[in-house]
C-alpha positions in Angstrom: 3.3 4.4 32.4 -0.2 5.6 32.2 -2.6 5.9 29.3 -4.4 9.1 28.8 -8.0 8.9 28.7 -7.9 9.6 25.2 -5.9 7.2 24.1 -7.7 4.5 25.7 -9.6 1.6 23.5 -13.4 1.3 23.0 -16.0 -0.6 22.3 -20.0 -0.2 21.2 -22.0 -2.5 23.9 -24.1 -5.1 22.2 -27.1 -4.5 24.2 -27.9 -0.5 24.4 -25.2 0.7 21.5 -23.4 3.4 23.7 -19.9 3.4 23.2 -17.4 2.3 26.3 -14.3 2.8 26.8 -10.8 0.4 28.4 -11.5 0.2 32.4 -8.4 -1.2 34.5 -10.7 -4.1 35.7 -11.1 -5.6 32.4 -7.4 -5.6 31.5 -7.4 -9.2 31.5 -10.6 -9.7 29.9 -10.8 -6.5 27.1 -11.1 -9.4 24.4 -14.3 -10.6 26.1 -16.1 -7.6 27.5 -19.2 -6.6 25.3 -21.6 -4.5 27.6 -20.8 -1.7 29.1 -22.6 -1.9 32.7 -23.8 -5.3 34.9 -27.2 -4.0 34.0 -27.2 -4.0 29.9 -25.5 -7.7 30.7 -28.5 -8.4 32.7 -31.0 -6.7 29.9 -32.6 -4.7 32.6 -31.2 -1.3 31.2 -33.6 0.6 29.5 -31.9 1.0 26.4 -30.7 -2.6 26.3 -34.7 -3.5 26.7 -35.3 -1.6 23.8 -32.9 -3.0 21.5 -33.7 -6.3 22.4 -37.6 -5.3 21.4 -36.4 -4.5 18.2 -37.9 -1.0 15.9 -41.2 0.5 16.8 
């Protein structure tokens, strides 16, 4: 049975604070996922860089 979009879970990535939503790849690992793209994980995103800077 398929979930409509939604109805699928999200999440708020610790790095850039966009919300993400449930992806089939991470069904396994939902529990453990907490960035939304290989590049806020990496800290090369620019949002994520400017988080990690901290308030201007």
């Amino acid at each position: 049975m398929r979930m409509k979009k939604a109805n699928l879970p999200s999440k708020v990535c610790v790095a850039c604070a966009r919300p993400f939503v449930w992806r089939k790849k991470w069904e396994r690992d939902w529990d453990r996922v907490l960035y939304c793209s290989d590049a806020c994980r990496r800290g090369v995103h620019p949002l994520a860089r400017r988080a990690a800077s901290g308030p201007r």
